[in-house]
C-alpha positions in Angstrom: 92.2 258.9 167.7 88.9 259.5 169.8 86.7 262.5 169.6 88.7 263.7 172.6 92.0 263.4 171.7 91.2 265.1 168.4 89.0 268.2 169.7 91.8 268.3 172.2 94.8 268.7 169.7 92.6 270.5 168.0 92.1 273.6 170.6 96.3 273.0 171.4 96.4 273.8 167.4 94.1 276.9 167.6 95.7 278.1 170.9 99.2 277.9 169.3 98.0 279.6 166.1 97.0 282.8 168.1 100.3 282.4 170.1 102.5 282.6 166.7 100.3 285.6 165.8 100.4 287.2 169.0 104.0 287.1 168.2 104.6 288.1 165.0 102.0 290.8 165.2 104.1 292.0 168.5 106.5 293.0 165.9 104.8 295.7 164.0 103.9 297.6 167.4 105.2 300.9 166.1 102.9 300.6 163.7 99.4 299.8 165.8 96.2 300.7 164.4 93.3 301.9 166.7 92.2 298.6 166.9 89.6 295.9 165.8 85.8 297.4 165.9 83.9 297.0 169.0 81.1 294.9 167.7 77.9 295.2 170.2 75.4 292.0 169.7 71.9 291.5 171.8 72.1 288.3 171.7 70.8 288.6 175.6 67.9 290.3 174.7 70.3 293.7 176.0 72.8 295.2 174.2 76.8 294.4 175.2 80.0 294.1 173.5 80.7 290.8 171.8 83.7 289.8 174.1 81.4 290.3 176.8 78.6 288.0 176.1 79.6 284.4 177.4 77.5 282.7 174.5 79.2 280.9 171.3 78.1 283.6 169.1 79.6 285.4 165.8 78.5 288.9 164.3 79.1 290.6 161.4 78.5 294.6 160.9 77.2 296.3 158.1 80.3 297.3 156.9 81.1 293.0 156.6 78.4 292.4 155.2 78.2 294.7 152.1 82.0 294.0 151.5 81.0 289.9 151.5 78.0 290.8 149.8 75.4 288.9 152.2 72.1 290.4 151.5 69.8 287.0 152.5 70.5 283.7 154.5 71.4 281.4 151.7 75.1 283.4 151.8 76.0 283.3 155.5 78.0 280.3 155.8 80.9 282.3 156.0 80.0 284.2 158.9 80.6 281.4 161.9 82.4 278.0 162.2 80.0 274.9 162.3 77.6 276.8 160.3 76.0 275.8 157.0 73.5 276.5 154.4 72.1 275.0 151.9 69.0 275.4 148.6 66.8 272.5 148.0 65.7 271.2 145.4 62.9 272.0 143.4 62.8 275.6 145.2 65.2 279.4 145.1 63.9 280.2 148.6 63.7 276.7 150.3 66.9 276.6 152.6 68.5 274.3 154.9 70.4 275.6 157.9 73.2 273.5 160.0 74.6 274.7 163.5 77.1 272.1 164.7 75.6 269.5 162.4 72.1 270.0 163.5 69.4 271.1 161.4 66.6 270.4 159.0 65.9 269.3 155.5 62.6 268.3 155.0 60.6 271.2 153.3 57.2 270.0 154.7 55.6 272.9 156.4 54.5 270.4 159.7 58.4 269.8 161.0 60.0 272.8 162.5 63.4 273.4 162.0 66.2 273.4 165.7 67.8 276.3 164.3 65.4 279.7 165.4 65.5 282.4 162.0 64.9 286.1 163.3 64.2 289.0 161.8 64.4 292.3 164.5 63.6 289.4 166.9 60.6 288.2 165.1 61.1 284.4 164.5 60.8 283.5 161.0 58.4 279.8 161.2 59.4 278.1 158.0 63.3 277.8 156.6 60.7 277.3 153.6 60.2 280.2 151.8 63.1 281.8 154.2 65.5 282.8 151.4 64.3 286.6 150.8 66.1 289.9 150.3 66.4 291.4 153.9 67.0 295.3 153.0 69.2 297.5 154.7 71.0 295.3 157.1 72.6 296.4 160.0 74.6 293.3 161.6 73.8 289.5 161.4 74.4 287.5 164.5 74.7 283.5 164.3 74.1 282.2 168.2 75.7 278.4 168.1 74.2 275.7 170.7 70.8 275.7 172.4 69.3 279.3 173.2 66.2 277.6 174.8 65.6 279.9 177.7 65.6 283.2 175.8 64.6 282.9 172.5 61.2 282.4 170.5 61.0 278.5 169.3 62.7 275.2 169.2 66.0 276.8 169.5 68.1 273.2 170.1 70.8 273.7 167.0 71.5 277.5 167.1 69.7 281.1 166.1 70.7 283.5 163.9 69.4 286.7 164.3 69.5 289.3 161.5 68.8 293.0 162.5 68.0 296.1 160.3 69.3 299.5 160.2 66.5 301.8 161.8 66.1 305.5 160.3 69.0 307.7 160.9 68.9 311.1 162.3 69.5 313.1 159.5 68.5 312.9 155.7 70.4 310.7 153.8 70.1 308.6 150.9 72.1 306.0 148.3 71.4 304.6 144.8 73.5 301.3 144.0 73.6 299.8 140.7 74.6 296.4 139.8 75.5 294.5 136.7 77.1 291.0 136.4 76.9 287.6 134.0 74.0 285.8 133.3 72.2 289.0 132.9 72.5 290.0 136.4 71.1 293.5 137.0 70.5 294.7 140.3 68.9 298.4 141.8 69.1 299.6 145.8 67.9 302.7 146.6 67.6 303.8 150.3 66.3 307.0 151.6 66.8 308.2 155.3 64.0 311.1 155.9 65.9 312.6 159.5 63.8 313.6 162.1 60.5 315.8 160.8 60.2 319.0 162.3 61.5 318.3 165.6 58.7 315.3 166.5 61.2 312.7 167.3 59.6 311.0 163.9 61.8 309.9 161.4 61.3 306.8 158.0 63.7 304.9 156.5 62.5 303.7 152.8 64.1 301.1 151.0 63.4 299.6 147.2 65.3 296.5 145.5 65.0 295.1 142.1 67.2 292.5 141.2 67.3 289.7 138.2 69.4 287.2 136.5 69.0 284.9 133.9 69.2 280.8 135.2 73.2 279.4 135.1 71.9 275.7 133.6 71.0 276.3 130.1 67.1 274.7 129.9 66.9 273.5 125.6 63.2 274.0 126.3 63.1 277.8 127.5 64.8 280.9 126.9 67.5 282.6 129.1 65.5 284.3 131.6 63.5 281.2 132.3 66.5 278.9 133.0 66.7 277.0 136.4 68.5 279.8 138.5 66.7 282.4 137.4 65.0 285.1 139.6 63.4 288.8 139.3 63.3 289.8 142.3 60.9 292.9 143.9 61.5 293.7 147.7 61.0 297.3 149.7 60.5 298.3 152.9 59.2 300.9 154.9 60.7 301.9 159.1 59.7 304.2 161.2 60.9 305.2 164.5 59.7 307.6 166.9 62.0 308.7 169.8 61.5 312.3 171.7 63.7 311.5 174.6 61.2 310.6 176.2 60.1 307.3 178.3 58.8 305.7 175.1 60.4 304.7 172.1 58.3 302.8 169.0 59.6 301.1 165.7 57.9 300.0 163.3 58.3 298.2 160.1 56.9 296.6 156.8 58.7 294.6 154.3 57.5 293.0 151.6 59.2 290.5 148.9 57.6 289.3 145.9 60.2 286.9 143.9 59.5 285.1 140.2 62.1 282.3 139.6 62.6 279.1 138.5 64.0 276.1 140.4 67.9 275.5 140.5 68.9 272.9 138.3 68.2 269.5 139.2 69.5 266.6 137.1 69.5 263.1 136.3 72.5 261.4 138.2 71.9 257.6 138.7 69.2 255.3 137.4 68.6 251.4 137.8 69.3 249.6 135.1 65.2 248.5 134.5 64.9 252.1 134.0 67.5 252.6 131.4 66.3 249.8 129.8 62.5 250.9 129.7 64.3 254.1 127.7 66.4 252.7 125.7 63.7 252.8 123.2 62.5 256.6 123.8 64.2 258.3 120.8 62.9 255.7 118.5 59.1 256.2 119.8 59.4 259.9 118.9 61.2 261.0 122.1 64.3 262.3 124.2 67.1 260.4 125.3 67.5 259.3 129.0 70.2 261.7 130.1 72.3 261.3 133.2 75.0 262.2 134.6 77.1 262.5 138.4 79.2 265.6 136.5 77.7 269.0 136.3 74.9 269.0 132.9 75.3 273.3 131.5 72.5 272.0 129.2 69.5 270.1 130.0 66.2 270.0 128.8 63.4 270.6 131.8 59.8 270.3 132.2 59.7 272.9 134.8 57.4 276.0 135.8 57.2 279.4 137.1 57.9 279.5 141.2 56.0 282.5 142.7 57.3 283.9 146.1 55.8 286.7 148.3 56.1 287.6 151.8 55.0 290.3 153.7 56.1 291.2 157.3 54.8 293.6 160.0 56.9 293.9 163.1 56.0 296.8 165.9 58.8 297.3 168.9 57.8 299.5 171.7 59.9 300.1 174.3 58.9 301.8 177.5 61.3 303.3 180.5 59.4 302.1 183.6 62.5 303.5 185.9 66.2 304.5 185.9 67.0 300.3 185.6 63.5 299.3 184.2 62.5 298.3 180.9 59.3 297.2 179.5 59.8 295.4 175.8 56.8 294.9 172.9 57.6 292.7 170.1 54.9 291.9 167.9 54.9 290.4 164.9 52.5 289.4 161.9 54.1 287.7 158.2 52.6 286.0 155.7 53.9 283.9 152.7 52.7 282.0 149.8 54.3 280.1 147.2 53.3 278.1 143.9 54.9 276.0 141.6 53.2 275.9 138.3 55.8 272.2 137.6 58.7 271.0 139.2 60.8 269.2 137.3 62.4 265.9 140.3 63.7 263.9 137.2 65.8 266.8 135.1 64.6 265.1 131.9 61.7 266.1 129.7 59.9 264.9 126.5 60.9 260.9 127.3 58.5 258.6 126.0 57.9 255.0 126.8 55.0 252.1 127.3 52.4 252.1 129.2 49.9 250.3 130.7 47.0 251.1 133.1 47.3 250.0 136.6 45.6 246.9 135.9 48.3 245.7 134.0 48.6 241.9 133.8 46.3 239.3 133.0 47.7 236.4 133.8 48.0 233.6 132.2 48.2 234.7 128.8 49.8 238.5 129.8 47.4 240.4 128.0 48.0 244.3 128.8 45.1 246.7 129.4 45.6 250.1 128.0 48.5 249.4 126.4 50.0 252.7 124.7 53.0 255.0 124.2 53.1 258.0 125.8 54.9 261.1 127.1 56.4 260.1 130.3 57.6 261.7 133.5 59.6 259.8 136.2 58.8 262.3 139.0 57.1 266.0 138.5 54.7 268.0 140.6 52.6 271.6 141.3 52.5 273.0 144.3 50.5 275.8 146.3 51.7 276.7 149.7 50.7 279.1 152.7 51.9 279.7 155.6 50.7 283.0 158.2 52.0 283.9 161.4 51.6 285.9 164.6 53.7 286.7 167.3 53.5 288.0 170.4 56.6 288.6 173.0 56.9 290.5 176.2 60.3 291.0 178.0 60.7 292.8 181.0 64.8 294.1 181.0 66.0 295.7 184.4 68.8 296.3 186.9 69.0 295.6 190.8 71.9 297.7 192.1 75.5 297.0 190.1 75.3 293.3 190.7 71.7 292.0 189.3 70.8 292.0 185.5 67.8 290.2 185.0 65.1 289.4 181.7 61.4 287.9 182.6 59.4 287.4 179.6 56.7 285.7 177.9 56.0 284.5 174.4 53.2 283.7 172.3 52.9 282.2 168.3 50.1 281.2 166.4 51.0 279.8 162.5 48.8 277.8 160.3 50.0 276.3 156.9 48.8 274.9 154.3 50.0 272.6 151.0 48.5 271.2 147.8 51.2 269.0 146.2 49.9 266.5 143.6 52.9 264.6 141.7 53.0 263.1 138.9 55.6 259.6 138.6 56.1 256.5 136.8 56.4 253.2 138.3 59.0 251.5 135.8 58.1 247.1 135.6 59.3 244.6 134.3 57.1 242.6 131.8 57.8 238.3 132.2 57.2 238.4 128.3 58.5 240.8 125.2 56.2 243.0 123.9 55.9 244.2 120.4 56.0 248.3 120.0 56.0 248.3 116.0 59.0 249.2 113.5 60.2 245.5 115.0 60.9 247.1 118.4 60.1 245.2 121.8 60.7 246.2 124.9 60.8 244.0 128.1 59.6 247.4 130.2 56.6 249.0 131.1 55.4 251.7 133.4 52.2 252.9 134.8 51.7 256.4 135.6 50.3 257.6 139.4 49.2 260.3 139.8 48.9 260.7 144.3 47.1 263.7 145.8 49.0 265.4 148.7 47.0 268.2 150.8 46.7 268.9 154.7 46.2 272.4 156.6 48.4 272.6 159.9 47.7 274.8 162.6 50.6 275.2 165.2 50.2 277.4 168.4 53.5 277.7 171.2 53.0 279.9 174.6 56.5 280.4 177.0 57.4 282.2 179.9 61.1 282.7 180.5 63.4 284.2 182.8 67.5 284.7 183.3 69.0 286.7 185.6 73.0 287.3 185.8 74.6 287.8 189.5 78.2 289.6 189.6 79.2 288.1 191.7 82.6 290.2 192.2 84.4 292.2 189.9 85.9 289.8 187.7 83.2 286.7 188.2 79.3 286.5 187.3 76.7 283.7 187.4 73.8 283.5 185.2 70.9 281.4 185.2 67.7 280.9 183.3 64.1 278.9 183.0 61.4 278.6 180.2 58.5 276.7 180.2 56.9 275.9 176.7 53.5 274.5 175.8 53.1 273.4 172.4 50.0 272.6 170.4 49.8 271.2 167.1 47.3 270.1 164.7 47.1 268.5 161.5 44.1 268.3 158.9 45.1 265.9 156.5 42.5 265.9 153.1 44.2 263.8 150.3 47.1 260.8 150.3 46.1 259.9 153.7 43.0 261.6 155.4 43.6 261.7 159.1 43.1 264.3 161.8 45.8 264.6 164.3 45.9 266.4 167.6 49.0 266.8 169.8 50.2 268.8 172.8 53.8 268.8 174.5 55.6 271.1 176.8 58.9 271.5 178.4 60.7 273.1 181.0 64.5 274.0 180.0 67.2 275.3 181.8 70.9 277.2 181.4 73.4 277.9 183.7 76.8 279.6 183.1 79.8 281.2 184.7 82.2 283.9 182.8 85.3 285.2 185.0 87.4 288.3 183.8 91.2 287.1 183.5 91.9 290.7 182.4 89.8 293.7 181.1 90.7 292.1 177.7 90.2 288.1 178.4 87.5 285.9 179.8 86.5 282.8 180.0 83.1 280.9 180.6 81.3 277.6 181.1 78.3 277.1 180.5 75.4 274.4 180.3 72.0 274.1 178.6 69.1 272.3 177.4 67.1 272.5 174.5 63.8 271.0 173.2 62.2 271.2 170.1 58.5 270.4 170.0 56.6 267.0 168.6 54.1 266.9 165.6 53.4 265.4 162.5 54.7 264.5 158.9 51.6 264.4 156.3 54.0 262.5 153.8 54.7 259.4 156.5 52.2 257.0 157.2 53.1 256.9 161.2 52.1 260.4 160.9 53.6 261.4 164.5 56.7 261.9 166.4 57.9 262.9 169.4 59.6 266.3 170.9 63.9 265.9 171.1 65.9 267.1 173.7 69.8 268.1 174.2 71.9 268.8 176.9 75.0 270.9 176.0 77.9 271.4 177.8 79.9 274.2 176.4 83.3 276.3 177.4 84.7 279.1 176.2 88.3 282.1 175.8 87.2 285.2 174.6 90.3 287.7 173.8 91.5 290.7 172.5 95.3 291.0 172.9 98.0 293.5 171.7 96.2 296.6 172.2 93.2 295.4 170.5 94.6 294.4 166.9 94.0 290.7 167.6 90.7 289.2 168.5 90.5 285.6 169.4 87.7 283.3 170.4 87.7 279.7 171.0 85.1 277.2 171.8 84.6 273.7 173.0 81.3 271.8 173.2 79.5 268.3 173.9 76.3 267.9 173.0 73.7 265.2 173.6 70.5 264.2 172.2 68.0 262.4 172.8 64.9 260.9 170.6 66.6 263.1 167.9 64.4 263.6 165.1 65.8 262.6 161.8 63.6 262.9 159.0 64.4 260.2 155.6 63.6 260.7 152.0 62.0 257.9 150.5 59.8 257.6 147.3 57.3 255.1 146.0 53.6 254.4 144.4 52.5 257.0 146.6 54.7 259.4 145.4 57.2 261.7 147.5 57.3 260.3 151.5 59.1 261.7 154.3 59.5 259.3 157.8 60.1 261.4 160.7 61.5 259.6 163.2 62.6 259.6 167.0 65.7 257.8 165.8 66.9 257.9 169.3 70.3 258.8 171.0 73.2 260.8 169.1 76.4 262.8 170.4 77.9 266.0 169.1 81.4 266.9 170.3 83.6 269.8 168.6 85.4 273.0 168.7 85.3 276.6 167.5 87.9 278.9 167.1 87.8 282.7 165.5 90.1 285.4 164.3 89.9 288.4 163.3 93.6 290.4 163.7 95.0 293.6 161.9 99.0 293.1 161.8 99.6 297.0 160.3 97.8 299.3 159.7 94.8 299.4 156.4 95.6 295.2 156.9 92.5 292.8 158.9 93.1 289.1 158.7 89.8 286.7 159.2 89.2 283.2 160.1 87.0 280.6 161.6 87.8 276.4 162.2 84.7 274.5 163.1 84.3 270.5 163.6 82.0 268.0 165.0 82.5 264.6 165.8 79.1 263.2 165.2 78.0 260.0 166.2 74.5 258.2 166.4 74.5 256.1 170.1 71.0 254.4 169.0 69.3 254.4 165.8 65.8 252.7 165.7 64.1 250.9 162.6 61.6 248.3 161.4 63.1 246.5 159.1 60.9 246.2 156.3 61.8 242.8 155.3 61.8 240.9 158.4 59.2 243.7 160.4 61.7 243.5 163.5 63.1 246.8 165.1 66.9 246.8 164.9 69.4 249.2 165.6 71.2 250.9 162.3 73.3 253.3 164.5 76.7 252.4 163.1 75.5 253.0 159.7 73.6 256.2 159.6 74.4 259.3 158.4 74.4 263.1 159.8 72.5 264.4 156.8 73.4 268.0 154.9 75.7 269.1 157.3 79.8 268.7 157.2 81.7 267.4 160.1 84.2 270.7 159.4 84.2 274.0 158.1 87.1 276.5 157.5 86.5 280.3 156.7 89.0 282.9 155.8 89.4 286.2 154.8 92.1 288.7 154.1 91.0 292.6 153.6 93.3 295.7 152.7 92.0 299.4 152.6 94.1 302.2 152.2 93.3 306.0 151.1 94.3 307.0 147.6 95.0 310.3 147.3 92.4 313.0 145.6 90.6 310.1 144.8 89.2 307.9 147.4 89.5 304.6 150.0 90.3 301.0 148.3 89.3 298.2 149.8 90.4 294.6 148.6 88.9 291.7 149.8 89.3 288.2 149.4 87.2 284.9 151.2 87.5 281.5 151.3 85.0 279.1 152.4 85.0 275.5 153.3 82.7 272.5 153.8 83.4 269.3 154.4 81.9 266.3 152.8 78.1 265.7 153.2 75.7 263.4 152.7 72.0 263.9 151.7 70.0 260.9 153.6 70.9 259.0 156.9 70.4 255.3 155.7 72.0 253.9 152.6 69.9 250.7 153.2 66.6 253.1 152.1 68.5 254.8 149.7 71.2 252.6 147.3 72.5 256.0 145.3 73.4 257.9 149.4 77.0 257.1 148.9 77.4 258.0 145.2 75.1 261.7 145.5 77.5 262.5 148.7 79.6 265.7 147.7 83.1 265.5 148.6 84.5 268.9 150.6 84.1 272.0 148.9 86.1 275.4 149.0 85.0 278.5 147.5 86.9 281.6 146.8 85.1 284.9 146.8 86.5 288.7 146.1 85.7 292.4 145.5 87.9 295.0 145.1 86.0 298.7 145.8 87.1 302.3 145.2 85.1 304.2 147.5 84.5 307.7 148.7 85.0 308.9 145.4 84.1 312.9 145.6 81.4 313.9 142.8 80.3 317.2 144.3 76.8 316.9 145.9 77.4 312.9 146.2 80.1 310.5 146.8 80.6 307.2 144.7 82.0 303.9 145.4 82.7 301.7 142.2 83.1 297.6 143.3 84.0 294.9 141.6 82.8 291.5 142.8 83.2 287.7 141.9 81.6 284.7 143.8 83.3 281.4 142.7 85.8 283.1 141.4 87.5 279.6 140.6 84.8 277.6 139.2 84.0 275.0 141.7 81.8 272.6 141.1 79.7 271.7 144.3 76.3 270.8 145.3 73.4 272.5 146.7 71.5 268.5 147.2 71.0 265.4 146.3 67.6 263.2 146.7 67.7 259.3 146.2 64.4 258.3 145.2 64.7 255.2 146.6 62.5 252.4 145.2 61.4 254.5 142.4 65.5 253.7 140.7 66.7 256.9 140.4 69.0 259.7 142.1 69.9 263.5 140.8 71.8 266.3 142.4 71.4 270.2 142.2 75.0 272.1 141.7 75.5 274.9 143.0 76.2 278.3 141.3 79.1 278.6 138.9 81.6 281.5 138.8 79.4 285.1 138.9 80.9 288.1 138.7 79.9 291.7 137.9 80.6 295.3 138.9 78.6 297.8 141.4 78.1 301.3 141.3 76.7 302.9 144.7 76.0 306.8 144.9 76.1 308.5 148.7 74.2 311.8 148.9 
């Protein structure tokens, strides 16, 4: 069956679904409940009612969000179909993000990632370092497809936007606790100051501590230092200032400063060389080669400290030029830095082994130089990272008469980066003759220790101007079309591994057009086509050291619906994507230590489908659900061989990496009032991946196939008793479990290629614990 055929059977599937629904819901009439929330998004850059917005985009509402308990990005692969998320290796705030398959793994603070993070509108530059505690959120919105005419930077895969609650009117306050397993302990405490003495000023202050001990258990450290382990520091300070006058001003600073240690990464494949060269280890004094595809809960690690802080400044000022005028401020200013006193890329430590210095054979007797045995280490590093930002946007929002809606903007972002990222690896030989290592051990293995430099300073600078206007064109059709034009510069100071200095500029004009027409008040439909680009640059860890900007055309339509008096809420989307000089980047590993190609691999297709749900049958009663695929497939995919030094085409053998060709997401919730006591809620979630792969070419990387993780579903709950009346305050009392069944699944995988070896990072186990939140 073709892409086609299946997307097509597909939507007949999801269209039937909401039929049989309709129905059965059609039933419990009598007993309608005031209907699904109105949920109002911006993802326009103006503020309208989700099943108004002909856009691909899902939103979630405070409310959602504490009762899934999503507090960061890492946790918001529930929130839209086609969407995934990901830790990486070696890191607790590294993340990769997927939209409809596309999206970026390499960590490397030169590639920029297709899928735009935002913060009140403030784009976030690096998914590195992007996993922070974002306090007192007010909705999360996850645009899918190219958003390349509205927002900041490189938007080809998707946005998501997350946007915090601004100070309330009145005083207010609340104190959560928290306590789970693994030592989890957790403190939220948020204070609303009103408006002072009639000024139109008013503050929101916000303060989170949170900890847990590591869920691997690391023989060298104790609990609190296992891999998994955080303690975690965040606050943040709003202010607002609204008289009802022509000017309104927010303002915010949050800060984040995070202590953890790297999620567990172990041992999963090695060559058989390599298991040879250790099969001696334990009798020279050391540690036996462990390894494993199965999930290791103990493991003994070399692995340091990981110090995260950011700091964020964003100002909004808006200013009422007219009755339909607007003028629009956004500026913001972050900062983070990250070291990493040693990562541990080999989940072994305390092996020991031969060596020999570079220089190794004399040939041709064989006599070794150096010869000795030592500690070794098949892959380990430090790092040191920086990264600062500014950002600049202006956006002009307005009204001509009742048919004209229009946005003209401009946009401006300045970010340098830095990274100092020595390793430290062993090259494992073979020796043509047996060597003695005393006791009346030999060994036919040595290995030579390398020890590459890695440091470069990137400066990246990106200037726009943007507009999109929507013509109603009558009452039930409107038109809407939009232009940007982006310049980007880049530059690339590379010191150690490769010394080079590397200049680059590229710019782009992208368009969007669309049609929505009103079926009814409560159903419309839209069409809608765009283009994306995300910029050119540079890759410090690949000797080419360049690539070129991709490109995507989409072609997208859509149903949005709300049916049977508003108790059932259905959305369904269809898309075809195409790419062009797609940039892929591919893991590999060698003498030089960790390398990263970035290539323009060439053409590539992505065709799928979206549906949601969200319906409430009776009353206290909300069903959830999302179905996402994409068929995925390469059209060209251009190498150099290294054997034969010929370009040849690998297309029908690569790999979409870190992203799953489906996702399935659903969610049942019950509240009801108990009387003289308070509101339950019970919830329960179930998320779905499909299988993924962590590299594109199995030809580079022999272990691809056996590190793939097969589909994954995961089964969340919390049951909460809430408005409980304590006098001056009211309580809520929630208990909560992620993983409630235990799956084993991973966050990664990373083939090292000619160095012999894989390992894979799992994924949390079952957590659970119990929080205590007081309202006053």
């Amino acid at each position: 069956m073709n892409a086609t055929y299946r997307v097509s059977a597909l939507m007949a599937a999801s269209c039937l679904t909401a039929v049989c629904a309709s129905g059965a819901m059609a039933q419990d009439a009598a007993e309608a409940p005031a209907g699904l929330q109105e949920i109002v998004v911006t993802a326009q850059k103006r503020a309208e009612n989700l099943q108004n917005t002909p856009l691909a985009v899902s939103a979630l509402t405070g409310e959602a969000l504490e009762a899934r308990r999503i507090s960061d990005i890492s946790n918001i692969g529930s929130v839209a179909p086609n969407l995934t998320t990901s830790i990486t290796p070696a890191s607790t705030t590294n993340i990769t993000v997927h939209i409809r398959g596309i999206g970026e793994s390499d960590p490397v603070l030169t590639v920029d990632s297709p899928v735009g993070i935002y913060v009140d509108g403030v784009v976030i530059g690096r998914t590195t370092g992007a996993v922070f505690d974002l306090v007192d959120l007010q909705r999360v919105e996850v645009l899918r497809g190219p958003q390349g005419t509205l927002y900041g930077r490189n938007t080809t895969g998707g946005a998501v936007n997350f946007i915090t609650a601004k100070p309330a009117d009145t005083f207010k306050g609340s104190q959560t606790f928290g306590y789970g397993n693994l030592g989890y302990m957790l403190s939220r405490t948020s204070v609303d100051t009103g408006e002072i003495a009639k000024s139109g000023l008013k503050f929101k202050l916000s303060y989170v501590h949170k900890q847990r001990n590591g869920y691997a258990d690391d023989l060298n450290q104790p609990d609190k230092r296992d891999p998994g382990a955080y303690n975690t520091d965040a606050f943040r300070v709003a202010a607002r200032f609204d008289n009802g006058g022509p000017v309104r001003v927010d303002y915010a600073f949050d800060y984040n400063d995070a202590k953890s240690y790297a999620v567990p990464f172990q041992l999963a494949y090695v060559r058989s060389d390599i298991a040879g060269y250790f099969a001696n280890s334990q009798a020279l004094g050391g540690n036996p080669l462990v390894y494993s595809r199965d999930r290791l809960n103990t493991l003994r690690l070399g692995q340091g400290l990981l110090h995260d802080k950011v700091r964020g400044h964003t100002l909004t000022i808006e200013a009422d030029l007219a009755d339909n005028l607007t003028l629009r401020s956004l500026t913001g200013i972050r900062k983070w830095t990250n070291t990493v006193a040693e990562a541990d890329m080999d989940g072994n430590d305390g092996l020991r082994g031969l060596t020999v210095s570079p220089a190794i054979i004399t040939p041709p007797d064989y006599k070794f130089v150096s010869l000795g045995v030592n500690d070794i280490r098949l892959f380990s590093g430090v790092n040191a990272r920086a990264q600062k930002q500014f950002s600049q946007e202006l956006n002009l929002l307005g009204k001509i008469g009742d048919k004209i809606e229009f946005v003209l903007g401009g946009f401006y972002y300045r970010e340098k980066a830095s990274e100092n990222n020595p390793s430290q690896l062993a090259l494992i030989m073979e020796s043509p003759v047996a060597i003695p290592l005393g006791g009346g051990l030999t060994t036919n293995y040595f290995a030579t220790d390398l020890d590459p430099p890695f440091y470069y300073k990137h400066t990246s600078k990106s200037a726009a101007v943007f507009g999109q206007a929507t013509f109603r064109a009558t009452d039930k059709l409107s038109l809407t079309g939009g232009l940007r034009y982006t310049e980007d510069r880049k530059h690339m100071d590379q010191i150690a591994s490769i010394p080079r200095d590397l200049r680059k500029k590229f710019s782009q004009l992208n368009w969007a057009v669309s049609a929505d027409y009103r079926f009814t008040d409560r159903v419309m439909g839209y069409a809608r086509v765009a283009t994306g680009y995300k910029a050119g640059g540079f890759n410090p860890r690949s000797v080419g050291g360049s690539f070129d900007p991709e490109k995507i055309i989409s072609y997208e339509a859509g149903l949005k619906t709300e049916l049977l008096d508003r108790r059932l809420r259905f959305n369904l989307t269809a898309f075809h994507s195409r790419y062009k000089d797609l940039q892929v980047s591919q893991f590999l590993a060698g003498s030089s230590g960790a390398s990263t190609i970035t290539v323009n691999a060439g053409k590539a297709t992505y065709t799928g489908i979206e549906a949601e749900v969200v319906a409430q049958p009776a009353k206290g009663l909300t069903f959830n659900g999302s179905f996402g695929y994409v068929d995925r497939k390469y059209k060209s995919f251009v190498i150099r061989d290294a054997e034969t030094n010929e370009l040849v085409d690998v297309a029908n053998e690569a790999r979409f990496s870190y992203s799953a060709s489906t996702t399935v997401n659903a969610g049942v919730q019950y509240d009801t009032e108990v009387a003289d006591v308070g509101k339950l809620t019970a919830r329960l979630d179930w998320t779905y991946r499909g299988k993924i792969y962590f590299h594109p070419l199995d030809r580079l990387n022999p272990f691809n196939r056996e590190i793939a993780d097969g589909g994954a579903g995961r089964f969340d709950a919390r049951i909460a008793l809430s408005d409980i009346d304590l006098g001056p305050t009211r309580a809520t009392v929630a208990l909560w479990g992620k993983n409630i069944t235990n799956k084993d699944y991973l966050y990664a995988g990373i083939d090292f290629g000619s160095l012999g070896f894989a390992g894979v990072s799992y994924a949390e186990p079952r957590t659970y614990g119990v929080d205590v939140k007081f309202d006053f």
